[in-house]
C-alpha positions in Angstrom: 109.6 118.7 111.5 110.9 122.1 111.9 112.5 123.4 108.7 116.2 123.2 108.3 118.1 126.4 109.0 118.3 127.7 105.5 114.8 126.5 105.2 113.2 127.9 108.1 109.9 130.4 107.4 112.5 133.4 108.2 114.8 132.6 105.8 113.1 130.8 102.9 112.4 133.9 100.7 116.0 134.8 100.9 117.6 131.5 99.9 117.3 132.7 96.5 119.3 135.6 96.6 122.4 133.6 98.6 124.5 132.9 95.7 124.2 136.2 94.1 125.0 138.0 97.6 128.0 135.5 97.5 129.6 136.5 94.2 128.9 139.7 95.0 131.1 139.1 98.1 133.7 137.5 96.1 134.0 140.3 93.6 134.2 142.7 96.0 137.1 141.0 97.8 139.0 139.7 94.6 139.1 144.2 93.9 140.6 145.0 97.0 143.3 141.8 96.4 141.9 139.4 99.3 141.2 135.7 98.4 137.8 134.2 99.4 136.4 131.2 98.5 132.9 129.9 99.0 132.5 126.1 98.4 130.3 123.5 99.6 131.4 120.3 101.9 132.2 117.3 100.0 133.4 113.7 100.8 135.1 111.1 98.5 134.4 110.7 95.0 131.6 108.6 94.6 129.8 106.8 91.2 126.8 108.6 91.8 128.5 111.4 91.1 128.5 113.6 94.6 131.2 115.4 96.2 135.1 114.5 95.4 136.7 116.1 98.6 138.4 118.4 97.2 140.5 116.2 94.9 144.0 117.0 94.1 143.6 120.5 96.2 145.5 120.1 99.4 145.6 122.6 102.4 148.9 122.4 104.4 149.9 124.4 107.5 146.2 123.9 109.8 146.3 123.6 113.4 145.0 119.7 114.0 143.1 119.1 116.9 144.2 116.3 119.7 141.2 114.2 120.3 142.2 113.4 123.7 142.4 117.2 124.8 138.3 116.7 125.1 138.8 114.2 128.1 140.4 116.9 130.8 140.7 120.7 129.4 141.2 123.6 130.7 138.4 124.9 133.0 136.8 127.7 131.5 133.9 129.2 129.3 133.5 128.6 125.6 131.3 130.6 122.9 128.9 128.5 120.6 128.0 130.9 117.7 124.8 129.7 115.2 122.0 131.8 113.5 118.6 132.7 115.5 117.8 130.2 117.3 114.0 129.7 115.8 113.5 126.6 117.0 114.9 126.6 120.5 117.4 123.7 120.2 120.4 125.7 120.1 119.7 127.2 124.1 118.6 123.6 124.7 121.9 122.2 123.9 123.8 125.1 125.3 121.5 124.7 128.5 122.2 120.1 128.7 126.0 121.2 128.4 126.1 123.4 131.2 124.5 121.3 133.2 126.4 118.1 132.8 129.9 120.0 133.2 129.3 123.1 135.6 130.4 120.9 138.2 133.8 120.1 136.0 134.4 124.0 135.7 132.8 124.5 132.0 130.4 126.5 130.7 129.3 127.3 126.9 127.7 130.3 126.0 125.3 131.2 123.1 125.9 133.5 120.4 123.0 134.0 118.0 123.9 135.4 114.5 120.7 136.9 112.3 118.1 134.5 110.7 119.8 135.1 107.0 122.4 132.4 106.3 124.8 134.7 104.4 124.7 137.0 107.5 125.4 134.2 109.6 128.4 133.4 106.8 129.6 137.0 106.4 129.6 137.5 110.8 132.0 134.2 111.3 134.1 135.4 107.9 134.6 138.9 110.1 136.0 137.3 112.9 138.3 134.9 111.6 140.0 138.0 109.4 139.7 139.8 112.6 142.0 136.7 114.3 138.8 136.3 117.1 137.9 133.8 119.4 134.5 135.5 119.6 133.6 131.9 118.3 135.4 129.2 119.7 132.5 127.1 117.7 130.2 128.0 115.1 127.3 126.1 113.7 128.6 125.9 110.0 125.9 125.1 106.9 127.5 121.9 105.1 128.5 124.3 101.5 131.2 126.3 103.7 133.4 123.7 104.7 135.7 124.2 101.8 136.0 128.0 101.9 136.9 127.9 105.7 139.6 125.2 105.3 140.9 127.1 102.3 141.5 130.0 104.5 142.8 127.7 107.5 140.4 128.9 109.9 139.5 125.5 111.2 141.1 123.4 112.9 141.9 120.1 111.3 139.9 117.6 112.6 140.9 114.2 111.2 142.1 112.7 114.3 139.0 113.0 116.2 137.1 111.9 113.4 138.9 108.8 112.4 138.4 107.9 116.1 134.8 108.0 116.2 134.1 107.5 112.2 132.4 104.5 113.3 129.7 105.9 115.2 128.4 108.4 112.4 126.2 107.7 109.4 128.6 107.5 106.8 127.1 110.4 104.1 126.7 113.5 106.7 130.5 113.0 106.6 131.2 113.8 103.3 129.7 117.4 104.4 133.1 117.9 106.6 135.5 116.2 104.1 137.7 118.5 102.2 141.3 118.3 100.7 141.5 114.7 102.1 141.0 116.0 105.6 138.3 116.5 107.9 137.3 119.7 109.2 134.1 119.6 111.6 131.7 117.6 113.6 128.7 116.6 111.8 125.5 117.1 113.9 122.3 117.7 112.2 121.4 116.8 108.5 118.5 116.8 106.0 117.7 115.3 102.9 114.7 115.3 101.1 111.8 113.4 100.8 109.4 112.1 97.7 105.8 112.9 99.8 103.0 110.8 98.5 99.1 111.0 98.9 97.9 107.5 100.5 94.6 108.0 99.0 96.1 108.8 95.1 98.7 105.9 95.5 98.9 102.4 97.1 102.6 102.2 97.4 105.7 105.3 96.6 107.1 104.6 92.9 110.7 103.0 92.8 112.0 105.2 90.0 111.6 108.8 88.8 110.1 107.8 85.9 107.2 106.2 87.8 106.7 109.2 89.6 106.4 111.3 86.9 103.9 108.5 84.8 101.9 108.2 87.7 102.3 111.6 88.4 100.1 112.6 85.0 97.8 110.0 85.8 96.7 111.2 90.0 97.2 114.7 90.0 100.9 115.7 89.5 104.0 116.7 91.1 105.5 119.8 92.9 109.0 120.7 93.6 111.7 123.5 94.1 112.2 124.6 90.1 112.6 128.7 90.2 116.1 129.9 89.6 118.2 129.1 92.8 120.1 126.8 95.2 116.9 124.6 95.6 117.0 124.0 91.8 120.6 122.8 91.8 119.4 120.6 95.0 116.2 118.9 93.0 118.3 118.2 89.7 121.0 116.9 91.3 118.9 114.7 92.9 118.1 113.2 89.4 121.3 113.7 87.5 123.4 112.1 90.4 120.7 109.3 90.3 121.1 108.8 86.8 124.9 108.6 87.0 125.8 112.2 86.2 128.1 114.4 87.4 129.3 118.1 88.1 133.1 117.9 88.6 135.8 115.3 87.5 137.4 114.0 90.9 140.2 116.7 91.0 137.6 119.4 91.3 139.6 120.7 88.3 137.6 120.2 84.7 133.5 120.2 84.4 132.0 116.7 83.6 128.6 118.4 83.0 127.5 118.0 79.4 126.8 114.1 79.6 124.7 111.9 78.6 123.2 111.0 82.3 122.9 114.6 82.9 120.9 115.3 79.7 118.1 112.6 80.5 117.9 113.6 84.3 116.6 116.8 82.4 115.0 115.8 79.8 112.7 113.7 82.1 112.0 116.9 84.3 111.3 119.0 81.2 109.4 116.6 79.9 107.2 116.5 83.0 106.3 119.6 82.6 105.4 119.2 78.8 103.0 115.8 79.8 101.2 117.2 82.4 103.3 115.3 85.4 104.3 119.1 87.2 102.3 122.1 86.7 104.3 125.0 84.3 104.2 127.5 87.6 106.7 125.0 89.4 109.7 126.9 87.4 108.7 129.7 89.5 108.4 127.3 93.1 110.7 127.6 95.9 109.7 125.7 99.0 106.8 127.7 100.8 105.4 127.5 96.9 105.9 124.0 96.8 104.0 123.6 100.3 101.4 126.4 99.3 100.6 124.1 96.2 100.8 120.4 97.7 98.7 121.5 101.0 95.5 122.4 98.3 95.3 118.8 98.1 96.0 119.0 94.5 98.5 116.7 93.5 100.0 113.2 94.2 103.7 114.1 94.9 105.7 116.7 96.0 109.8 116.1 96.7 110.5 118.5 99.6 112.8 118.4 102.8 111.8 116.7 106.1 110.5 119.9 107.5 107.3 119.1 105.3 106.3 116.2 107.0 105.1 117.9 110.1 104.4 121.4 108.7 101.9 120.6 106.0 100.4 117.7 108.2 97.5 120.2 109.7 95.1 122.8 109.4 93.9 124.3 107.2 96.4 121.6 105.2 93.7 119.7 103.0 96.3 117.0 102.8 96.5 116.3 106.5 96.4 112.9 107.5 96.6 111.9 103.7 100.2 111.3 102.8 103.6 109.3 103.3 107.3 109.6 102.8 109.3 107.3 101.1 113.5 108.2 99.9 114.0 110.0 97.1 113.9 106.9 94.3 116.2 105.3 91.8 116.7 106.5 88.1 116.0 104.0 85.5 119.4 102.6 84.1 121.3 104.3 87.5 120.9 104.0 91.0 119.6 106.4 94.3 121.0 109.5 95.6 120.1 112.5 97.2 121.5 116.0 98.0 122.7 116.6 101.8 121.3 119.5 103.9 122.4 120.6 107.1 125.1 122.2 109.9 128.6 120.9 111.2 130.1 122.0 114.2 133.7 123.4 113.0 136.5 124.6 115.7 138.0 127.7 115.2 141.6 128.5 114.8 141.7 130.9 117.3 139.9 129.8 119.9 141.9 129.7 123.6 140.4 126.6 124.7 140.5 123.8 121.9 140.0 121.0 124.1 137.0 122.9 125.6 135.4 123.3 122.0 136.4 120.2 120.8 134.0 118.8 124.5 131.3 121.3 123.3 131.1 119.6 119.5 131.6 115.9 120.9 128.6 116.7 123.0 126.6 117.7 119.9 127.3 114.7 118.2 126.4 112.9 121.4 124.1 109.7 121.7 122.1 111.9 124.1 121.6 114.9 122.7 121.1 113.7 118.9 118.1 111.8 120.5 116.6 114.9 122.0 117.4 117.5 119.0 115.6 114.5 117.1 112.3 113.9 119.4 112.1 117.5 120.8 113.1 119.5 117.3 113.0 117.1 114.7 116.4 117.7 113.9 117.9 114.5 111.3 120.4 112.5 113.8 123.5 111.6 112.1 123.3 108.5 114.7 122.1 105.8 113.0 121.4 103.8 116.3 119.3 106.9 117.2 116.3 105.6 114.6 116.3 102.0 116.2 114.9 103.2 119.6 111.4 102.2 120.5 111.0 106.1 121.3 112.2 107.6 118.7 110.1 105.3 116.0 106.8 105.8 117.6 107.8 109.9 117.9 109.1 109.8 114.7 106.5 107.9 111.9 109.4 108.1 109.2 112.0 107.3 111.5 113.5 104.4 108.9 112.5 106.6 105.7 114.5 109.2 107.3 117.9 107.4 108.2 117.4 105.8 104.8 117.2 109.3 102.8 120.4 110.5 104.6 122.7 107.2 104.1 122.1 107.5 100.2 122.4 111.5 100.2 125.4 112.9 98.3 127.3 116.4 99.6 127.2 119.3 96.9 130.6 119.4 94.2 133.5 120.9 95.9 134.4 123.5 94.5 136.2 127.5 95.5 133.7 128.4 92.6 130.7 126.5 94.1 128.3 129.4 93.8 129.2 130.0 89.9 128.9 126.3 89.3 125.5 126.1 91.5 124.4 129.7 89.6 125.2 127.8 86.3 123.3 124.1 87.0 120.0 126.2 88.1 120.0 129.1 85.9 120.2 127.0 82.6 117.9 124.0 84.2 115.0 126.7 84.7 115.7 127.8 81.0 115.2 124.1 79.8 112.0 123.7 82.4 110.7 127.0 81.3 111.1 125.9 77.7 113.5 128.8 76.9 116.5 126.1 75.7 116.7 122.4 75.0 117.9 119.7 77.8 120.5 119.3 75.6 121.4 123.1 75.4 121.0 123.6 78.4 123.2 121.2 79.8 126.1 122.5 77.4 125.4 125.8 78.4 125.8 125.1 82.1 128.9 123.0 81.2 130.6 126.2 79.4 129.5 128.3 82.2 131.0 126.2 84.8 134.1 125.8 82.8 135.2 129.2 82.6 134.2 129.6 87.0 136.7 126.8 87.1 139.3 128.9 85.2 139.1 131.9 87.7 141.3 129.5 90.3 
């Protein structure tokens, strides 16, 4: 499976230095007296402790999209805007629209933005300041949702959602769900995966703390544990799991320093003490992680779907010898996971909304979410798209897969989300590192986050 977009090979080294290019961006703008918020998409509260929605904020004033302007709009040409398209699926889907609806008078064209996700960020910011329609659609990553509807540069989406609500898996959803309103399309997700050596293990462990036993026992575990986003991802993973969580639903106070949190930690900490995960994993982000697992080493690894298909041959010594299995449950708590992938969002100024709204309906098309699936391994969020005969004997994981996305959680909403992501993976390397306790490191976090929350 090709990587997800902020995974892919061109952007994977980088991914460490988004949130600090963020703040950056958000000091820079809170000097000259603009207001920009970065947040990631969230849906309604849930007890595994993911996403709230936004809460008690509320965002009044957005245009609202008319479902029905899809059926018949204005003839014309539309501008689909997305990062470099390394994979070739975005010129695909460009090329299938064009030539189901040349005949009706429409025509999409692509805009590629640079490989770098910020970039990609910081390009659509210009233009919506700017008042363009340079991008009558972008390809949004599912942590901007909030920061664009904050700045109503979106239209609001609710109607055509609860229309088709049905037909989506129910998770991805969360990733467009802000402010008790919907602002996007979903159309390709991720969610990660625990990977597991058939010739180490007979069957994939049903809780983290059987991973990391038989972890010590068959070789160990790799994962994402250096300082940035990927951290937050992994932990989250756990803490969710365990019952944890980042945010109270309001988005307002932290709910960091608990209980749940602390023994999420203190499992992965102590993981590294046993023997489960080698020390150099607080220094792993994914090509690491692949780097490490592909030696043939170890028994587990949790990475993203991408994995399957990129570490499955040569001069991989584990090709041929592993399986996926969803992300498993915590002891005492239940499953979760942490949501990965793109929306298609309208924007705001965009001449054609009924053409853009036919562009983003075709994305989350029945069609097309089969052939981004068995032609770029792109995660449907289709659920009847992993039933077909096809697509399971394409896709080996086909069930694992639809499984890991239905009990995958968006990221806290939050206008501070890169403090309070900054916060959770800063202080969780500490504790994995042995710098600080679980226990201080949690509180730490929790204080860190607290005063973020306190800057809006």
């Amino acid at each position: 499976m090709f990587p997800p977009r902020w995974h892919s090979s061109s952007r994977k080294t980088d991914e460490g230095e988004l949130v600090s290019r963020r703040l950056a961006a958000l000091i820079c703008v809170a000097l000259t007296g603009g207001v920009l918020v970065a947040a990631c998409g969230g849906g309604g509260g849930s007890s595994s402790g993911g996403s709230s929605g936004g809460g008690g904020k509320s965002v009044s004033g957005a245009k609202v999209i008319d479902p029905n302007s899809m059926n018949k709009p204005p003839k014309g040409t539309i501008h689909y805007c997305q990062g470099k398209d390394t994979t070739g699926d975005a010129h695909a889907k460009v090329k299938l629209f064009n030539q189901k609806y040349a005949s009706q008078g429409y025509k999409a064209v692509l805009t590629e933005f640079p490989a770098s996700a910020d970039a990609q960020r910081a390009q659509f910011i210009q233009r919506q300041q700017a008042k363009s329609n340079d991008c009558d659609v972008f390809s949004s990553d599912v942590i901007w949702t909030a920061e664009f509807a904050s700045q109503k540069w979106l239209y609001d989406m609710t109607p055509y959602i609860n229309k088709f609500k049905g037909k989506f898996i129910a998770a991805p959803l969360e990733t467009i769900h802000y402010a008790g309103k919907y602002w996007g399309v979903p159309f390709a997700s991720d969610a990660a995966f625990i990977f597991y050596r058939t010739d180490k293990v007979s069957t994939p462990p049903t809780t983290w703390q059987q991973v990391y036993q038989q972890a010590a026992q068959k070789g160990g575990i790799v994962y994402q544990g250096a300082p940035y986003e990927g951290l937050t991802c992994d932990f989250l993973e756990l803490a969710f799991a365990a019952g944890g969580s980042v945010l109270s639903p309001d988005g307002k106070k932290s709910t960091f320093n608990s209980p749940q949190n602390v023994k999420a930690l203190t499992l992965m900490t102590d993981g590294i003490k046993h023997g489960s995960a080698p020390k150099a994993v607080t220094t792993y982000m994914e090509p690491e992680t692949d780097q490490a697992w592909t030696t043939g080493k170890y028994a587990f690894m949790r990475n993203w779907t991408y994995a399957y298909a990129a570490d499955n041959k040569a001069p991989s010594k584990v090709a041929g010898k592993y399986k996926v299995a969803p992300l498993p449950a915590f002891e005492g708590g239940g499953k979760a996971g942490i949501l990965g992938g793109h929306n298609a969002v309208i924007s705001v100024y965009t001449k054609n909304p009924g053409l853009a709204l036919k562009f983003a309906d075709f994305s989350a098309s029945d069609q097309w979410q089969k052939e981004q699936l068995l032609k770029f391994s792109l995660a449907s969020v289709i659920p009847g798209v992993y039933s077909e005969a096809d697509v399971k004997k394409s896709v080996p994981y086909a069930s694992e897969l639809l499984q890991a996305l239905s009990q995958a959680k968006a990221r806290p909403v939050s206008p501070v989300y890169p403090q309070i992501s900054e916060a959770i993976y800063t202080n969780v390397n500490n504790a994995l590192a042995g710098r600080e306790s679980p226990q201080a490191a949690i509180k730490a976090a929790d204080s860190a986050i607290s005063k973020a929350l306190q800057t809006f």
